[in-house]
mmJSON file of the N, C-alpha and C atoms, coordinates in Angstrom:
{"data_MODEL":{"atom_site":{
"group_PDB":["ATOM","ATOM","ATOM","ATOM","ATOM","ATOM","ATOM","ATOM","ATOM","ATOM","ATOM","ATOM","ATOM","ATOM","ATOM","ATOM","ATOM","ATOM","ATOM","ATOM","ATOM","ATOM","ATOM","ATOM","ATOM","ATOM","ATOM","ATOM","ATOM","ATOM","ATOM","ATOM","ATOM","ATOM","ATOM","ATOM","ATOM","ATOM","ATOM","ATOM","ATOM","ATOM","ATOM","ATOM","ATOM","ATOM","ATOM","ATOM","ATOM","ATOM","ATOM","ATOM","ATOM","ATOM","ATOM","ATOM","ATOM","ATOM","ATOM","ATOM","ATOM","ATOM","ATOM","ATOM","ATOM","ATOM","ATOM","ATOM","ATOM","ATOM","ATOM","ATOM","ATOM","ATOM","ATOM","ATOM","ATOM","ATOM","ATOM","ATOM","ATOM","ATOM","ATOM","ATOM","ATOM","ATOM","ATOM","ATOM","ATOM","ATOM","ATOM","ATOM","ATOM","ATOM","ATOM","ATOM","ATOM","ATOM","ATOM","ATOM","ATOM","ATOM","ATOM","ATOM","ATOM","ATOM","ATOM","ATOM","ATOM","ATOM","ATOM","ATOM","ATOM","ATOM","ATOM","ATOM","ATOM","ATOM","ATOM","ATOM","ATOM","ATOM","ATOM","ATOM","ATOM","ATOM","ATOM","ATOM","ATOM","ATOM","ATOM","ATOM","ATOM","ATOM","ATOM","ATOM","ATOM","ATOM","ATOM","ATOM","ATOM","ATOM","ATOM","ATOM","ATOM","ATOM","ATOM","ATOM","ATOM","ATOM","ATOM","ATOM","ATOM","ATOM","ATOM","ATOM","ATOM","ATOM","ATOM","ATOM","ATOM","ATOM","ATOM","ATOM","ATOM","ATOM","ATOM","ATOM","ATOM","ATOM","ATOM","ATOM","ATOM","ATOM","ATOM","ATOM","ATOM","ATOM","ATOM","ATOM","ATOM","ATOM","ATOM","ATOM","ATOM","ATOM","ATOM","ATOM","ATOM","ATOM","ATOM","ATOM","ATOM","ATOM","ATOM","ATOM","ATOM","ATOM","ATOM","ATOM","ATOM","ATOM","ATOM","ATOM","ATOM","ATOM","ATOM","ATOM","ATOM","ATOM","ATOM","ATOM","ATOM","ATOM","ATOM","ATOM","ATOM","ATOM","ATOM","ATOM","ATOM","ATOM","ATOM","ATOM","ATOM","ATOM","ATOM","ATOM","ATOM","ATOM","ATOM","ATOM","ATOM","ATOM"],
"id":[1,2,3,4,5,6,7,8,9,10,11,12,13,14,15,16,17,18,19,20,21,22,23,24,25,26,27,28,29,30,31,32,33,34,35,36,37,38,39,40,41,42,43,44,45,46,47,48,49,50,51,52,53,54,55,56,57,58,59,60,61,62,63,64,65,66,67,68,69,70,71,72,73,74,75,76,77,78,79,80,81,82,83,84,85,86,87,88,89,90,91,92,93,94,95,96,97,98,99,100,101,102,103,104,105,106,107,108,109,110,111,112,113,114,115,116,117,118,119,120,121,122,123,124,125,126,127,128,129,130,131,132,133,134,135,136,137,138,139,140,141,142,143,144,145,146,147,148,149,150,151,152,153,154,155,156,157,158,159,160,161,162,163,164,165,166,167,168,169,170,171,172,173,174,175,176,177,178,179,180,181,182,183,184,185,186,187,188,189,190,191,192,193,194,195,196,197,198,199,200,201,202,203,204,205,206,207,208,209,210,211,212,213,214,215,216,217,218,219,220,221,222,223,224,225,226,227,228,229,230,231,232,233,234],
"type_symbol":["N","C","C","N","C","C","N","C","C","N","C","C","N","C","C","N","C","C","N","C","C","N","C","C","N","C","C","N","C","C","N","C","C","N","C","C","N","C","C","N","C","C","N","C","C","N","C","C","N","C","C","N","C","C","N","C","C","N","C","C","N","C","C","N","C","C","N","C","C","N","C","C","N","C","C","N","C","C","N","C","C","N","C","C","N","C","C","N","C","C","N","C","C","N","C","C","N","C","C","N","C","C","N","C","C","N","C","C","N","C","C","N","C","C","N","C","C","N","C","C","N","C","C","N","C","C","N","C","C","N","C","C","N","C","C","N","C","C","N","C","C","N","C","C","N","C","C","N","C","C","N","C","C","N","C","C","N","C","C","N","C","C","N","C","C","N","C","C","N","C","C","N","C","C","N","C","C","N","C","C","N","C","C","N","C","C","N","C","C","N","C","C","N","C","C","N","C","C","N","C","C","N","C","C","N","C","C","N","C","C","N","C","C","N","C","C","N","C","C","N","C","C","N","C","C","N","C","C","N","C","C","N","C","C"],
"label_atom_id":["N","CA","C","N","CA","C","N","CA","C","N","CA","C","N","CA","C","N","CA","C","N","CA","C","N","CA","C","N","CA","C","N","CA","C","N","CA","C","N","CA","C","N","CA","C","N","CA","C","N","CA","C","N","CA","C","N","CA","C","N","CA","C","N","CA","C","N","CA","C","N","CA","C","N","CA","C","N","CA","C","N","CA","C","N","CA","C","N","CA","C","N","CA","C","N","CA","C","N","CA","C","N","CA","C","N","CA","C","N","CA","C","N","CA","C","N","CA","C","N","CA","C","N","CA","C","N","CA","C","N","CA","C","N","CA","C","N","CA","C","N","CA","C","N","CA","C","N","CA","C","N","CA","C","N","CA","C","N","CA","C","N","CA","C","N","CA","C","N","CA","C","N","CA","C","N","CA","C","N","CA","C","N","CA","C","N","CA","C","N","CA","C","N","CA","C","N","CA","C","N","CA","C","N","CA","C","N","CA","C","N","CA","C","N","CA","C","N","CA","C","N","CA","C","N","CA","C","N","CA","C","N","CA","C","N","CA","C","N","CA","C","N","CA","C","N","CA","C","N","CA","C","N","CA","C","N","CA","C","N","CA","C","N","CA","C","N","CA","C","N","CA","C"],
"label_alt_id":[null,null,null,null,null,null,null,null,null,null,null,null,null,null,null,null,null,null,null,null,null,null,null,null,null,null,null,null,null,null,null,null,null,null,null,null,null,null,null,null,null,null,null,null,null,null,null,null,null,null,null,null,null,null,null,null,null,null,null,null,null,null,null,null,null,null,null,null,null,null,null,null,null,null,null,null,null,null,null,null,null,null,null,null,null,null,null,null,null,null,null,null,null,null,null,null,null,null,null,null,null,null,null,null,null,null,null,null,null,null,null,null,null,null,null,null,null,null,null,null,null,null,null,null,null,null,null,null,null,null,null,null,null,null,null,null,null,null,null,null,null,null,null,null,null,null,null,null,null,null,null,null,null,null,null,null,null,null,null,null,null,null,null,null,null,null,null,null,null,null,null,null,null,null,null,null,null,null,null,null,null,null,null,null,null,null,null,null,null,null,null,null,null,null,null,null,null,null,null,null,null,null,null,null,null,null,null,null,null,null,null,null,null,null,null,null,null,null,null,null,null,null,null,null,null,null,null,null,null,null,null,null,null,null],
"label_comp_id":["UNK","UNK","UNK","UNK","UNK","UNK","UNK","UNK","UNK","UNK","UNK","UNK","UNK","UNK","UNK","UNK","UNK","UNK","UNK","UNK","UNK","UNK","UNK","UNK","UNK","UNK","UNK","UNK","UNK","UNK","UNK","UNK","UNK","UNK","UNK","UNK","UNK","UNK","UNK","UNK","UNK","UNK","UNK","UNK","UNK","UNK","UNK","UNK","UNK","UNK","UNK","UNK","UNK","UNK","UNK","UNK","UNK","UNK","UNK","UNK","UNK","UNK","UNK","UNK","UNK","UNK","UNK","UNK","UNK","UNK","UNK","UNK","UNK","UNK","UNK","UNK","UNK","UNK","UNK","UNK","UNK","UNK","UNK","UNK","UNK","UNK","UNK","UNK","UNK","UNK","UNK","UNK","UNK","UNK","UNK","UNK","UNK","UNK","UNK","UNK","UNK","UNK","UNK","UNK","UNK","UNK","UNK","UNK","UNK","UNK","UNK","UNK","UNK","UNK","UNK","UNK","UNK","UNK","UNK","UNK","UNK","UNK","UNK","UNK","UNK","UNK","UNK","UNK","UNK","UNK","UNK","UNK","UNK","UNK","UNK","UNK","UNK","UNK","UNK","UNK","UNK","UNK","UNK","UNK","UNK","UNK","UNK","UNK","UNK","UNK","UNK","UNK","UNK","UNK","UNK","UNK","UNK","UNK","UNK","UNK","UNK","UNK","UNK","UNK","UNK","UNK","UNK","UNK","UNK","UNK","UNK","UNK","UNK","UNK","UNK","UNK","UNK","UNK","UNK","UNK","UNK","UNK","UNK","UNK","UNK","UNK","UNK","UNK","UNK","UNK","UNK","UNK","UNK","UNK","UNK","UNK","UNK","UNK","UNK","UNK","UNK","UNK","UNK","UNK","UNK","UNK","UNK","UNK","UNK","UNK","UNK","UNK","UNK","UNK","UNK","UNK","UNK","UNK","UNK","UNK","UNK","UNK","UNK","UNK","UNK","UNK","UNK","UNK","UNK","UNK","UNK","UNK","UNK","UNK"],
"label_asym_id":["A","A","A","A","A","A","A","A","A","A","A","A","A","A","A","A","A","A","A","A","A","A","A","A","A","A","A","A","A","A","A","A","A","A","A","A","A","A","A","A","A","A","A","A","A","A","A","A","A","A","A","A","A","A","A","A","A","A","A","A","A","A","A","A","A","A","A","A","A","A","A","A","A","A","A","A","A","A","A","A","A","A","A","A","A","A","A","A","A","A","A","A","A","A","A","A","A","A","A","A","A","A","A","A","A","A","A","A","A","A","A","A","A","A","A","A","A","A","A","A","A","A","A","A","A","A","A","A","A","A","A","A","A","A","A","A","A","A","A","A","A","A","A","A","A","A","A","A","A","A","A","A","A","A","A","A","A","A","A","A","A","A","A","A","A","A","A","A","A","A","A","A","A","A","A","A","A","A","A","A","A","A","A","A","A","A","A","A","A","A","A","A","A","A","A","A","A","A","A","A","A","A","A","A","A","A","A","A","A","A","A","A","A","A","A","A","A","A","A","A","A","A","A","A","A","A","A","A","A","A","A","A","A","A"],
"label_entity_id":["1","1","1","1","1","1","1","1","1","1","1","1","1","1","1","1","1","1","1","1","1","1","1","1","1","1","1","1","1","1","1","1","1","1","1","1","1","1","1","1","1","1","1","1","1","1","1","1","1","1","1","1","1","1","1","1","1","1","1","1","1","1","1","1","1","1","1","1","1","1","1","1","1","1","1","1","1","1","1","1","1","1","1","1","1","1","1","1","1","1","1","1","1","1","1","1","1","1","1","1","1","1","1","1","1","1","1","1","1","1","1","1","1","1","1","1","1","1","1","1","1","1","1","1","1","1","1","1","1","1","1","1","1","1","1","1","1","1","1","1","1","1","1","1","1","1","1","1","1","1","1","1","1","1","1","1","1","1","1","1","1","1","1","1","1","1","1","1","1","1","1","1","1","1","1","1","1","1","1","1","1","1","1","1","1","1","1","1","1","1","1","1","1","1","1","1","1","1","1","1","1","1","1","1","1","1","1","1","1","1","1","1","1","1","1","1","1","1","1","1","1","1","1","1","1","1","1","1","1","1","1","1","1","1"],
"label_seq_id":[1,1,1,2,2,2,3,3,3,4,4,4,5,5,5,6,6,6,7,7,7,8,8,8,9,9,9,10,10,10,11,11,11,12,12,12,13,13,13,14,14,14,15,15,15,16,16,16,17,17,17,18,18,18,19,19,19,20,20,20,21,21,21,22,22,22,23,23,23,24,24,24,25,25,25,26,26,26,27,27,27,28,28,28,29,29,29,30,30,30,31,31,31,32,32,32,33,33,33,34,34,34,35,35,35,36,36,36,37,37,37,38,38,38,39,39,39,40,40,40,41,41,41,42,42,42,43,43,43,44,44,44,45,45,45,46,46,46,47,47,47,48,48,48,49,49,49,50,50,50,51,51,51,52,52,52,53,53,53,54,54,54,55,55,55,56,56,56,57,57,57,58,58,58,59,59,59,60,60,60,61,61,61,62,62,62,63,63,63,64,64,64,65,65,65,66,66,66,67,67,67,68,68,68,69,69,69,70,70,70,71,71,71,72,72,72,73,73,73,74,74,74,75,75,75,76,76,76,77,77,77,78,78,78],
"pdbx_PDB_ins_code":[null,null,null,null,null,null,null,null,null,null,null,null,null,null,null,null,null,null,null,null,null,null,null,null,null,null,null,null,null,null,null,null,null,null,null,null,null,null,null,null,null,null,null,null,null,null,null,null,null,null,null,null,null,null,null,null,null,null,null,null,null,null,null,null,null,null,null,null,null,null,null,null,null,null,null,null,null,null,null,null,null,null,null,null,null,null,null,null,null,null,null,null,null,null,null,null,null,null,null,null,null,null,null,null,null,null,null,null,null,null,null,null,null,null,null,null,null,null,null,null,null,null,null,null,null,null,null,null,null,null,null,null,null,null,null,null,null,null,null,null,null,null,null,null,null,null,null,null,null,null,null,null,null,null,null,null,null,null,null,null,null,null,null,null,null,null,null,null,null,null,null,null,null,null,null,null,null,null,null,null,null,null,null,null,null,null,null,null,null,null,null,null,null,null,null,null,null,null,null,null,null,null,null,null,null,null,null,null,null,null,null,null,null,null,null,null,null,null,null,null,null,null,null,null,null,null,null,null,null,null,null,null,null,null],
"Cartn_x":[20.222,20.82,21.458,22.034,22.751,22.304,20.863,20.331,20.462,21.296,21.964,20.653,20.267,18.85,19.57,20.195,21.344,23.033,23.142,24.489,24.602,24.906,25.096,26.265,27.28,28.553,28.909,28.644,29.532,30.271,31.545,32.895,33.437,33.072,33.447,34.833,35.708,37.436,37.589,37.229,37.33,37.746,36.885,36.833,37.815,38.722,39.853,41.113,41.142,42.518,42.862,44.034,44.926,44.705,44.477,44.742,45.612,45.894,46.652,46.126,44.847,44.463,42.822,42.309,40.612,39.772,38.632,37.926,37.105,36.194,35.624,34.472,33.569,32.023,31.554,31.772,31.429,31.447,32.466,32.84,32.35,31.943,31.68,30.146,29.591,28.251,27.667,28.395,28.064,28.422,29.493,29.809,28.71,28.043,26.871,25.278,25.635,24.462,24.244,25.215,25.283,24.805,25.558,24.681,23.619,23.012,22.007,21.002,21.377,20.516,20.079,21.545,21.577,20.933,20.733,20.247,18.312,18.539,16.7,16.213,15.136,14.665,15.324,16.06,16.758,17.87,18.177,19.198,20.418,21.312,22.281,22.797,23.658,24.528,25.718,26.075,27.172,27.985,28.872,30.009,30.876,31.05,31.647,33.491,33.933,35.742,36.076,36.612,37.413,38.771,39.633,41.296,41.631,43.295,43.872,43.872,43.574,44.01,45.087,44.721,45.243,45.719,44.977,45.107,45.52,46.444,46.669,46.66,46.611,46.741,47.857,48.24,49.491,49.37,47.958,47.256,46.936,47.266,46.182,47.087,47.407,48.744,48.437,47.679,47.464,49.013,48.622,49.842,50.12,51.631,52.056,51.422,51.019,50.108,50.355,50.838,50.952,49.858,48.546,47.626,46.64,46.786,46.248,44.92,44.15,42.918,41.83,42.803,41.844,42.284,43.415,43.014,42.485,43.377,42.628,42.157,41.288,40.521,39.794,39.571,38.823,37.191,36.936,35.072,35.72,36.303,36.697,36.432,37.117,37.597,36.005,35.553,34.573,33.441],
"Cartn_y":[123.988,123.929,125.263,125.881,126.931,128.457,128.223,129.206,129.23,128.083,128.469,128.267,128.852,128.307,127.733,126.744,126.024,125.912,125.478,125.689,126.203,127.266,127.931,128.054,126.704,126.812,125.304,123.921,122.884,122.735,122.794,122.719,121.15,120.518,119.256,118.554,119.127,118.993,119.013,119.741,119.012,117.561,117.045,115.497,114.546,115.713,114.706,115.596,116.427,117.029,115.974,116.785,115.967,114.673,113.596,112.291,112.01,110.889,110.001,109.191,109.115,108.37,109.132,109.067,109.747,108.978,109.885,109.24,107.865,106.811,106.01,106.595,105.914,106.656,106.193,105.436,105.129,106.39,106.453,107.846,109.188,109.085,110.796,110.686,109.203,109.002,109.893,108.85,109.133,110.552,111.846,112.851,113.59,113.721,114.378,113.795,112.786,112.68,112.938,113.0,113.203,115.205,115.905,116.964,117.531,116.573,116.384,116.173,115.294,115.261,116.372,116.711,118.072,119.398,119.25,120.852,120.35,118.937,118.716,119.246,119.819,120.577,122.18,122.511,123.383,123.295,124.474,123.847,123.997,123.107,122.693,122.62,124.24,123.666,123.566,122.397,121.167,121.598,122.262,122.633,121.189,120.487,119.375,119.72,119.041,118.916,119.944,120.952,122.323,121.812,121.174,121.407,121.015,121.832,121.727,123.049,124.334,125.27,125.849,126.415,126.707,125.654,124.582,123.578,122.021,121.244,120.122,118.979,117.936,116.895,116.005,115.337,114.522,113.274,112.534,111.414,111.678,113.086,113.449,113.963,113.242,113.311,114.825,115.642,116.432,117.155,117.257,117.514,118.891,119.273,120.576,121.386,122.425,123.573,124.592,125.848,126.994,127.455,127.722,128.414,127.223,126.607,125.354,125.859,126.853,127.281,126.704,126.991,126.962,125.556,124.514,123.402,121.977,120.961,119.681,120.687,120.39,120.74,119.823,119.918,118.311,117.877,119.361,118.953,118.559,118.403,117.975,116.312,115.958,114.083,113.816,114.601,113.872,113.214],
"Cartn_z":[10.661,11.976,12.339,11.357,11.72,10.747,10.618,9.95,8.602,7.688,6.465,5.266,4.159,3.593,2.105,2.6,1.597,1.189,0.288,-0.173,-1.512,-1.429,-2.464,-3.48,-3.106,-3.887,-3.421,-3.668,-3.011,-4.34,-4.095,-4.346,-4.529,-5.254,-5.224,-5.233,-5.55,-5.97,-4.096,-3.256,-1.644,-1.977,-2.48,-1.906,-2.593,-3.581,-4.67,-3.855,-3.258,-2.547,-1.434,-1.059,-0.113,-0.064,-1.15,-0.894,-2.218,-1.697,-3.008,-4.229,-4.074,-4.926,-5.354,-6.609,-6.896,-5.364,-5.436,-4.009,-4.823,-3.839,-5.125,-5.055,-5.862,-6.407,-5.178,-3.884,-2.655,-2.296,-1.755,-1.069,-1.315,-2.812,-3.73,-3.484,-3.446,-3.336,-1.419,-0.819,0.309,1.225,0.552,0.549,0.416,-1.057,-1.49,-1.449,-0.152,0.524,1.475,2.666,3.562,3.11,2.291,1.94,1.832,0.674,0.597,1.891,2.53,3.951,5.036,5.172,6.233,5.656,3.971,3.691,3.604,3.57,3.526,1.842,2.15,0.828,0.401,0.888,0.694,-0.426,-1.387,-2.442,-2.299,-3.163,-2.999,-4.224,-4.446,-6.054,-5.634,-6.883,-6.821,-7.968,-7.925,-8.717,-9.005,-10.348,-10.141,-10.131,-10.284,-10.056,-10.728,-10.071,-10.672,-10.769,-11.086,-10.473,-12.393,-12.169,-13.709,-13.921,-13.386,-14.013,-12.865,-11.498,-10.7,-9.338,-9.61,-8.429,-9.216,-8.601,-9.047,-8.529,-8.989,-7.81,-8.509,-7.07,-7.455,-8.861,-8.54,-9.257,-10.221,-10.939,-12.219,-13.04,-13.915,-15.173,-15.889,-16.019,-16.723,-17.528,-19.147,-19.763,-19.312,-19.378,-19.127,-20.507,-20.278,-21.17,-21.348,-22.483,-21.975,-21.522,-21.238,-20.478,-20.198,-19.003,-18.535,-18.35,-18.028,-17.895,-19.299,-20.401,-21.529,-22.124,-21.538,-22.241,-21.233,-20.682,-20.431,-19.019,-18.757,-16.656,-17.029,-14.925,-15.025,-15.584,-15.47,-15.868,-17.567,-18.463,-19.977,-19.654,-18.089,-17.898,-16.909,-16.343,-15.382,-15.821],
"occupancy":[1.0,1.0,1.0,1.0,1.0,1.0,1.0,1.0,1.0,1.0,1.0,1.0,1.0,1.0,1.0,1.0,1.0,1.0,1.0,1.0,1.0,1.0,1.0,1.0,1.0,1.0,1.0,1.0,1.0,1.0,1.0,1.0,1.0,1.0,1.0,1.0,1.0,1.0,1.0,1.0,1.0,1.0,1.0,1.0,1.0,1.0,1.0,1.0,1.0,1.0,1.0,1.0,1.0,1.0,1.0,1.0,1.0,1.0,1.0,1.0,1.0,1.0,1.0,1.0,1.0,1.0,1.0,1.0,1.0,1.0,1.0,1.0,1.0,1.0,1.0,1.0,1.0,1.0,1.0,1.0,1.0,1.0,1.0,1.0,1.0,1.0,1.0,1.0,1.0,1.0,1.0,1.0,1.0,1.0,1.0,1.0,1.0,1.0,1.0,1.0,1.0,1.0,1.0,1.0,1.0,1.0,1.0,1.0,1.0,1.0,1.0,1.0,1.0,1.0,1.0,1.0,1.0,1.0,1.0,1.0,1.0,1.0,1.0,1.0,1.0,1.0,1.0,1.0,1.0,1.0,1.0,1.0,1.0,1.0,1.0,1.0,1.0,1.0,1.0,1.0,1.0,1.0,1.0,1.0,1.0,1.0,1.0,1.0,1.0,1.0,1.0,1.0,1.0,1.0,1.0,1.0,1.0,1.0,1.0,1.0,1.0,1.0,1.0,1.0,1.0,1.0,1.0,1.0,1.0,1.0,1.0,1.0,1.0,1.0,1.0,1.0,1.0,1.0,1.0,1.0,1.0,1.0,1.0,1.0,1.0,1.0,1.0,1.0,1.0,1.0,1.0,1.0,1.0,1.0,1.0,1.0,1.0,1.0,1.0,1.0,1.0,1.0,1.0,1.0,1.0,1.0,1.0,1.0,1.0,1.0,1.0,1.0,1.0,1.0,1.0,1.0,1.0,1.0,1.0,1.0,1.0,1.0,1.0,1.0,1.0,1.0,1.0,1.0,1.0,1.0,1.0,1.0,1.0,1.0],
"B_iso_or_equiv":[0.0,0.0,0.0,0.0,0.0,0.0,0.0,0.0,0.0,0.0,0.0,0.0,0.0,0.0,0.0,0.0,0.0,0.0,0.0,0.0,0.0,0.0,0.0,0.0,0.0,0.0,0.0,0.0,0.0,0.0,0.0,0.0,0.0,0.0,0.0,0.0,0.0,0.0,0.0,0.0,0.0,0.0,0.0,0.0,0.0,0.0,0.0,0.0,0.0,0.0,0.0,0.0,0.0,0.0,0.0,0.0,0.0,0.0,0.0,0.0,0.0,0.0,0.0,0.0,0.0,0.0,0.0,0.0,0.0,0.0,0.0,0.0,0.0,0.0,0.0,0.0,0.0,0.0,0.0,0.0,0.0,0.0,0.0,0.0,0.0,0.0,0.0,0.0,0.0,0.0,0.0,0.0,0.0,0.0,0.0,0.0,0.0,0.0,0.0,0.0,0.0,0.0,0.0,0.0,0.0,0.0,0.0,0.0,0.0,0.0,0.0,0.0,0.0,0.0,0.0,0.0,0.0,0.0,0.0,0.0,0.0,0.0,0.0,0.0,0.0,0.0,0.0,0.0,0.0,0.0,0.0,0.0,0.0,0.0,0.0,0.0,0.0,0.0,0.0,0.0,0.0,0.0,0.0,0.0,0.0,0.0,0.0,0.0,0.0,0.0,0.0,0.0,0.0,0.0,0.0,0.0,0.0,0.0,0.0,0.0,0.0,0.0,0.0,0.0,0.0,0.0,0.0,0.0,0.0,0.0,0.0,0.0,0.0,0.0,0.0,0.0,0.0,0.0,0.0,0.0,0.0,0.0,0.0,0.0,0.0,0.0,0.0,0.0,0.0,0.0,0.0,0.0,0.0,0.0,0.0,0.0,0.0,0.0,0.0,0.0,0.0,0.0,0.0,0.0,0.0,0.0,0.0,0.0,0.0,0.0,0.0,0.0,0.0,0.0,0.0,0.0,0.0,0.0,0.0,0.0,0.0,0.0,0.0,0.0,0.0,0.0,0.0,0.0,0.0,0.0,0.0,0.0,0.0,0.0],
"pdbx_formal_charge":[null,null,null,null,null,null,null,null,null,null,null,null,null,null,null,null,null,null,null,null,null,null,null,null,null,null,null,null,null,null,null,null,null,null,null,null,null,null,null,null,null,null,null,null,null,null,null,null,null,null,null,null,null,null,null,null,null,null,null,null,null,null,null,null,null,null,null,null,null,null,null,null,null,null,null,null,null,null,null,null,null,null,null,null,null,null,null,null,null,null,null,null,null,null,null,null,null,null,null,null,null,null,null,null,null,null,null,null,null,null,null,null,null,null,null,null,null,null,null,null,null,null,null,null,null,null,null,null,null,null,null,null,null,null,null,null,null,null,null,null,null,null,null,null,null,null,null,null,null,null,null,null,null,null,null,null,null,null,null,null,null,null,null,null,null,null,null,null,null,null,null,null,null,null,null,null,null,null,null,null,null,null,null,null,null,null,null,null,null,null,null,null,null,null,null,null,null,null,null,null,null,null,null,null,null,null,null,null,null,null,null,null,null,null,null,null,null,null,null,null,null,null,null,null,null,null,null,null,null,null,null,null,null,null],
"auth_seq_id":[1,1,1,2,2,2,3,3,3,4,4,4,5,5,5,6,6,6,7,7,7,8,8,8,9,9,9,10,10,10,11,11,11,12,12,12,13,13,13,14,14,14,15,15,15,16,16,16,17,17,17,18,18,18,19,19,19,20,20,20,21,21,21,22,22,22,23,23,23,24,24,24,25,25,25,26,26,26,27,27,27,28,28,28,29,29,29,30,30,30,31,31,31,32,32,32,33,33,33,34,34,34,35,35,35,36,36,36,37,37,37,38,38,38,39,39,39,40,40,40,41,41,41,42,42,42,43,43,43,44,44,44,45,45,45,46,46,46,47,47,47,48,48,48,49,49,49,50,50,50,51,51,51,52,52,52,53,53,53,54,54,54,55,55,55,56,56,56,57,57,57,58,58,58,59,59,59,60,60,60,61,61,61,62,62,62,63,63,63,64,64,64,65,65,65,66,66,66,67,67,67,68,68,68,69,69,69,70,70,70,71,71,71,72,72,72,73,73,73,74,74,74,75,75,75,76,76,76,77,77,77,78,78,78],
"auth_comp_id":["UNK","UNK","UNK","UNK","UNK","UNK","UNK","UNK","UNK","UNK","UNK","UNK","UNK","UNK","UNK","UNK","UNK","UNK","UNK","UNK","UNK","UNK","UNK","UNK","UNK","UNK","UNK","UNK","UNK","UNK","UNK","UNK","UNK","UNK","UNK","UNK","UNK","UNK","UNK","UNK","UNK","UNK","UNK","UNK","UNK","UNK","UNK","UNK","UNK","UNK","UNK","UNK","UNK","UNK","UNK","UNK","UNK","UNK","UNK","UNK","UNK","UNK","UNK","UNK","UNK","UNK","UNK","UNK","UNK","UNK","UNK","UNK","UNK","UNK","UNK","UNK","UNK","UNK","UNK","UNK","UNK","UNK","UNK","UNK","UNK","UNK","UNK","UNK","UNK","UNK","UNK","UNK","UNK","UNK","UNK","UNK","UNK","UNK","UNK","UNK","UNK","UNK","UNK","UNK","UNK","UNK","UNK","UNK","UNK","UNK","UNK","UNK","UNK","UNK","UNK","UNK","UNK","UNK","UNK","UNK","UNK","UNK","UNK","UNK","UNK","UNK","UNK","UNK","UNK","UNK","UNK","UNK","UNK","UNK","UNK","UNK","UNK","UNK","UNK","UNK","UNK","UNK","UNK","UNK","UNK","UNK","UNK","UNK","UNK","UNK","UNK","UNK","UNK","UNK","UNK","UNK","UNK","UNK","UNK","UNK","UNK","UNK","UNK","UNK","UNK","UNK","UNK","UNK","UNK","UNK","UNK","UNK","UNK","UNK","UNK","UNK","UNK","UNK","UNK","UNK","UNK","UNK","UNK","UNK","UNK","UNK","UNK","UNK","UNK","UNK","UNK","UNK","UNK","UNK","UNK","UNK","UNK","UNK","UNK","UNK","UNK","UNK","UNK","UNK","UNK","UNK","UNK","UNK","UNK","UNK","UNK","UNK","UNK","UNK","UNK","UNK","UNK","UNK","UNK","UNK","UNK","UNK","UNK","UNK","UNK","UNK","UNK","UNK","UNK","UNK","UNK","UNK","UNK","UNK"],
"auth_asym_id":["A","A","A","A","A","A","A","A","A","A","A","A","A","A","A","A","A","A","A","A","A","A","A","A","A","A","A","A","A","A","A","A","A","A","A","A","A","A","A","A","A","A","A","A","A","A","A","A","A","A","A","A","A","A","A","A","A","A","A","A","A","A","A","A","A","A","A","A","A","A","A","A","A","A","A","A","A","A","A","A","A","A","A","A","A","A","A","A","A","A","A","A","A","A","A","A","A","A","A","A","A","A","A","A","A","A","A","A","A","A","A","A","A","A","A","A","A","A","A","A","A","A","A","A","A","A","A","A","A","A","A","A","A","A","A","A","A","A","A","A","A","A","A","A","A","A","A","A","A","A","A","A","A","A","A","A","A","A","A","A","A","A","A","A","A","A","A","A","A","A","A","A","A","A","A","A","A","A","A","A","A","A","A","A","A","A","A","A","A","A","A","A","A","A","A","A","A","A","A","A","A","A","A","A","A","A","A","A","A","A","A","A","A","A","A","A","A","A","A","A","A","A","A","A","A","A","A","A","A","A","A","A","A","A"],
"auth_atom_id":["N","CA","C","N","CA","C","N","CA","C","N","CA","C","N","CA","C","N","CA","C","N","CA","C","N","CA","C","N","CA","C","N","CA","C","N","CA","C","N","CA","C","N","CA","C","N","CA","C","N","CA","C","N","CA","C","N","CA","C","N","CA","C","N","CA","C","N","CA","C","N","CA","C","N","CA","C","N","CA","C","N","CA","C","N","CA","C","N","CA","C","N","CA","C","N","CA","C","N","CA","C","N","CA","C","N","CA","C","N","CA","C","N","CA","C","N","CA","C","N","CA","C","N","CA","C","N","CA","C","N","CA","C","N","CA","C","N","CA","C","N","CA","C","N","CA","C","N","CA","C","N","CA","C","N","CA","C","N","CA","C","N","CA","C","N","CA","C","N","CA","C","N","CA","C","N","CA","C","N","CA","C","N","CA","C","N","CA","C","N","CA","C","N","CA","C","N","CA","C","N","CA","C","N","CA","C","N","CA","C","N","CA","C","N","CA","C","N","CA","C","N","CA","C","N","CA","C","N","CA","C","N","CA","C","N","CA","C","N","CA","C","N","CA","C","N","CA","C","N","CA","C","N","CA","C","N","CA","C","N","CA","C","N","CA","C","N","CA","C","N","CA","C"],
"pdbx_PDB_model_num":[1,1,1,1,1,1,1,1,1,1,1,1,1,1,1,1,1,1,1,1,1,1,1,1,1,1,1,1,1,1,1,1,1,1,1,1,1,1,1,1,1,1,1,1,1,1,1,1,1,1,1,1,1,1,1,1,1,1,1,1,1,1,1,1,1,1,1,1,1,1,1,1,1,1,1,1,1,1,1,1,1,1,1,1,1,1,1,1,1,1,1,1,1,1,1,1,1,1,1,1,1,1,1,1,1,1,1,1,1,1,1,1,1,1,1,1,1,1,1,1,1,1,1,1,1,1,1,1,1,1,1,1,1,1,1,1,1,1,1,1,1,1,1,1,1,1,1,1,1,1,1,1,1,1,1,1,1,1,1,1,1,1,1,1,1,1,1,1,1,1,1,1,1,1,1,1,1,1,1,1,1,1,1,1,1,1,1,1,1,1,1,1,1,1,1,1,1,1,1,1,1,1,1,1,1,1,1,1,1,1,1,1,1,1,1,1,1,1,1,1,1,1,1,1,1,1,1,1,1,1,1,1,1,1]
}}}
């Protein structure tokens, strides 16, 4: 639609920010289809849940760490 010949970075942790609660596998389903749709045959990489080193969420107990980068993040729980 807008010239793009894919997605070259989808960022999945979007869809666990600013809410209160994990999204459900409804929601995560129908997110990365609706993707999927609009890029057609065009590709689409899917970076899964980044957050726990620099980004946090309220819902996600992660233990305090001295260098949170190198221990629990979320691709360890997904």
């Amino acid at each position: 639609r807008n010239g793009a010949e894919g997605v070259g970075l989808y960022r999945t942790e979007f869809l666990f920010m600013d809410r209160d609660a994990l999204p459900t596998e409804e929601e995560q389903f129908a997110a990365y289809k609706a993707v999927a749709e609009a890029c057609g045959s065009q590709a689409v990489i899917v970076r899964t849940m980044d957050i726990g080193g620099d980004k946090e969420l309220p819902y996600m107990n992660f233990p305090k760490e001295e260098n949170p980068f190198l221990g629990w993040r979320a691709i360890r729980i997904a």
